[in-house]
C-alpha positions, -999 to 999 in steps of 0.1 A, spaced: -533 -493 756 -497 -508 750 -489 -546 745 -469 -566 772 -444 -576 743 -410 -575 733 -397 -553 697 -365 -565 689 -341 -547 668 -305 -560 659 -279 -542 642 -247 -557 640 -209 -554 619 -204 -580 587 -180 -600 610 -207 -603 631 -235 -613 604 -207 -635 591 -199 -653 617 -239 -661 625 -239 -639 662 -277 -626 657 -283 -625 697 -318 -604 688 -330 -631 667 -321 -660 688 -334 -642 715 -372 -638 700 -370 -676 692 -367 -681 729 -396 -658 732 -419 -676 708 -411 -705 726 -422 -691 760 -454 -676 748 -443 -648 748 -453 -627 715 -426 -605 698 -411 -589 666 -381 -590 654 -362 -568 628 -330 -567 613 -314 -533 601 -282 -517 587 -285 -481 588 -302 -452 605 -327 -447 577 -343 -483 583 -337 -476 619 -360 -447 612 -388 -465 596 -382 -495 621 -394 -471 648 -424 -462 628 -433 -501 629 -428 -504 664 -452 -468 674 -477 -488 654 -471 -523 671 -482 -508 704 -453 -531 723 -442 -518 756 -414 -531 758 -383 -522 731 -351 -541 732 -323 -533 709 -293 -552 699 -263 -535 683 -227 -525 690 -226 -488 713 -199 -463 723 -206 -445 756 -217 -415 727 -237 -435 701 -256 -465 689 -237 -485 659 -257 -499 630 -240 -516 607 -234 -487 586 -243 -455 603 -229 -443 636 -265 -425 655 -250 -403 681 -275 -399 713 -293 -367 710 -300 -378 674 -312 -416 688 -335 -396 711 -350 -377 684 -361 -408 668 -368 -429 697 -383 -404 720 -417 -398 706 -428 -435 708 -412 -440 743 -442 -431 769 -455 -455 790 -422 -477 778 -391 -493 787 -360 -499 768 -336 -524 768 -304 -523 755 -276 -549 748 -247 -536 735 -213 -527 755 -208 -495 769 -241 -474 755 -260 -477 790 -250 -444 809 -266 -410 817 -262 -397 780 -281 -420 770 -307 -422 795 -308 -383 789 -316 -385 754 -344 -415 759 -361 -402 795 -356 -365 796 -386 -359 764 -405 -383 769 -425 -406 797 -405 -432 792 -403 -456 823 -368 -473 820 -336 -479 802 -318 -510 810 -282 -528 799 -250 -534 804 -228 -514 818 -198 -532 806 -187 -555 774 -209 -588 774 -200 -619 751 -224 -625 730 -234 -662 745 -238 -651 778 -258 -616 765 -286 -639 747 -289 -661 778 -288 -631 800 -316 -615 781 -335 -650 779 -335 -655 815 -345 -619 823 -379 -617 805 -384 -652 809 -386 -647 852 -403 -614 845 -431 -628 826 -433 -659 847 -440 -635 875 -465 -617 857 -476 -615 819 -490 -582 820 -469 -560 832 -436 -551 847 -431 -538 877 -402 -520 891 -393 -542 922 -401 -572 902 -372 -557 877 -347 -547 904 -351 -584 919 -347 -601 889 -319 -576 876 -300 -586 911 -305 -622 906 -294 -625 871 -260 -606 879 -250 -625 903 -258 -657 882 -239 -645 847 -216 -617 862 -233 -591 843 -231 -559 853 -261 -536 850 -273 -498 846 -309 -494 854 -322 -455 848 -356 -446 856 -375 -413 856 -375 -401 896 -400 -371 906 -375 -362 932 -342 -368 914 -345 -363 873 -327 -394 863 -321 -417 890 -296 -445 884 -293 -480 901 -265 -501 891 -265 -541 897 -228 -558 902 -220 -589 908 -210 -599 944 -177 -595 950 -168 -567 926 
């Protein structure tokens, strides 16, 4: 039985680290200070990205959210570049019965989604569908599972998401990617814009 809890994982560049813009770890401070129970880890390359994963099979969380810099091809540590099919590979196999969220510009598309859903009964993966500042991606994110675990701490349903998904878009002027796993349809996309874009 999997955990109602967050697994953060934050990759970033050295301008990044240098200039103190760790959204994942300001992020599960915000957690803790809900109640809300979560790990966070910090990595450079795939390898540690690799054993990471390991951690978070073993953590039974249901909920992974990874912050790094993307390409609409691959994930960015702060070494290694981890195209998609080779992300999936590692991520797959501890996916079912999960959902992913991802913040990092330009990485939430159908590739992706492809290489997460496709192998595995995963429920979701969520993100940005454009570049987000960092500021307004960590309060984003904050506001997000804090009304989804306000609404209910055990779970997360997907109406409760796709409410909370069009709320918080209209309030930051985030735009969204949402792909779930669809019986009828493969991969079914729902995308959340602002209003009046």
């Amino acid at each position: 039985m999997t955990k109602p809890n967050v697994f953060i994982i934050e990759t970033l560049d050295f301008d990044d680290e240098k200039a103190d813009r760790f959204e994942g770890k300001v992020l599960s401070k915000i957690l803790r200070l809900n109640g809300i129970e979560s790990e966070y880890y910090y990595i450079r390359t795939n390898r540690e990205l690799d054993e990471i994963i390991g951690k978070f099979d073993e953590s039974d969380f249901r909920y992974l959210h990874i912050s790094c810099h993307g390409s609409p091809v691959s994930l960015e540590t702060t070494l290694d570049s981890i195209p998609f099919d080779e992300l999936g590979k590692i991520l797959s196999p501890c996916l079912d019965k999960k959902r992913v969220f991802v913040s990092a510009c330009e990485m939430v598309n159908k590739d992706l989604a492809d290489a997460l859903i496709s192998d595995s009964e995963c429920y979701s993966v969520i993100g940005p569908s454009e570049p987000v500042v960092f500021s307004v991606a960590t309060i984003f994110w904050a506001s997000f599972y804090h009304l989804m675990f306000s609404d209910n701490d055990s779970a997360m349903k997907r109406e409760e998401i796709r409410t909370v998904l069009g709320k918080i878009t209209d309030l930051f002027g985030v735009p969204v990617n949402y792909y779930s796993k669809s019986k009828k349809l493969g991969i079914k996309k729902v995308e959340y814009r602002p209003s009046g874009t």
